[in-house]
N, C-alpha and C positions, 0 to 999 in steps of 0.2 A: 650386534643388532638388537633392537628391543622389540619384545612382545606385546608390549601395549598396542591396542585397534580402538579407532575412533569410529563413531557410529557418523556415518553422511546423509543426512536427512537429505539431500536432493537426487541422488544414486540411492537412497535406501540401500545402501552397501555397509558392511565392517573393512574399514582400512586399517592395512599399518601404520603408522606411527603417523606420523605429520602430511600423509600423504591426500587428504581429503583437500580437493579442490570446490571453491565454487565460481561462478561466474555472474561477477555484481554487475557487467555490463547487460546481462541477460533479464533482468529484474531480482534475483536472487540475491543472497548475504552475500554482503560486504567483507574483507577481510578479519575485519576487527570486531564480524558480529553483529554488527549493522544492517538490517533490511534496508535495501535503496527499493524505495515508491516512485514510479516513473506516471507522469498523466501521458491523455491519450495521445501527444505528439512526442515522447519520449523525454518530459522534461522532467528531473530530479523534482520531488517536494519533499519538504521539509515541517517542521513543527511551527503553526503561526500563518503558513502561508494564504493566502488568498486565491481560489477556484473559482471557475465559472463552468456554470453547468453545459454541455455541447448536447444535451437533447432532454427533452421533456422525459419525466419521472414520475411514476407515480409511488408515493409511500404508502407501504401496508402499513394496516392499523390507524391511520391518522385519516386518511378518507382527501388525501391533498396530493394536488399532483405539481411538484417543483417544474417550473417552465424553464426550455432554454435557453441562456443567458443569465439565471440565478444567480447572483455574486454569492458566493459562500467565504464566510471572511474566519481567518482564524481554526486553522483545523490541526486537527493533532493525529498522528500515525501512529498506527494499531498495533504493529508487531508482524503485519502480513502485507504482503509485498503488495496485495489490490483492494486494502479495504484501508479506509479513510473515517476518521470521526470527528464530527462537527457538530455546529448546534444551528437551530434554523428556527424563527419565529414561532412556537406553536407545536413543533416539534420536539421532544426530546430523545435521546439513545439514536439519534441520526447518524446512521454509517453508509459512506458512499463506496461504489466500486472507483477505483482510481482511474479506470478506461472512459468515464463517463464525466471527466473533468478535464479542465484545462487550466495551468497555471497563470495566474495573472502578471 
């Protein structure tokens, strides 16, 4: 038997040895380390892809409120299973919640 414990960031638990599970179906890491981003009807996105916005937004600091239907084109994924980074006319450092998109 081995001593080594791995830390589980989604149980905040010490496991032994290989025993740390997660559930990529659940929005969570993927096996290989992977966060899967799920928008708000449960669909995988990816780096590149193209959203649309399913409700009006307003962004702090810029004084602009994104309306529903926004195409957001080209978004890149953050490392966190509900935040989104994009760029939008006029905007810059735009990050969206993933629940507030939909994959095109």
């Amino acid at each position: 038997m081995s001593d080594d414990y791995i830390y589980d960031e989604a149980t905040g638990e010490w496991v032994a040895g290989g025993a740390a599970t997660t559930d990529a179906a659940a929005g969570g890491a993927a096996d290989d380390g992977a966060v899967v981003v799920r928008d708000s009807v449960g669909n995988v996105l990816a780096d590149g892809d193209q959203v649309t916005l399913i409700k009006d937004l307003t962004v702090k600091g810029a004084g602009q409120t994104l309306k529903r239907g926004t195409l957001i084109k080209s978004i890149r994924l953050t490392g966190d299973a509900q935040e989104i980074d994009c760029r939008y006319e006029g905007i810059k450092g735009l990050v969206l919640r993933a629940e507030f998109v939909r994959k095109r």
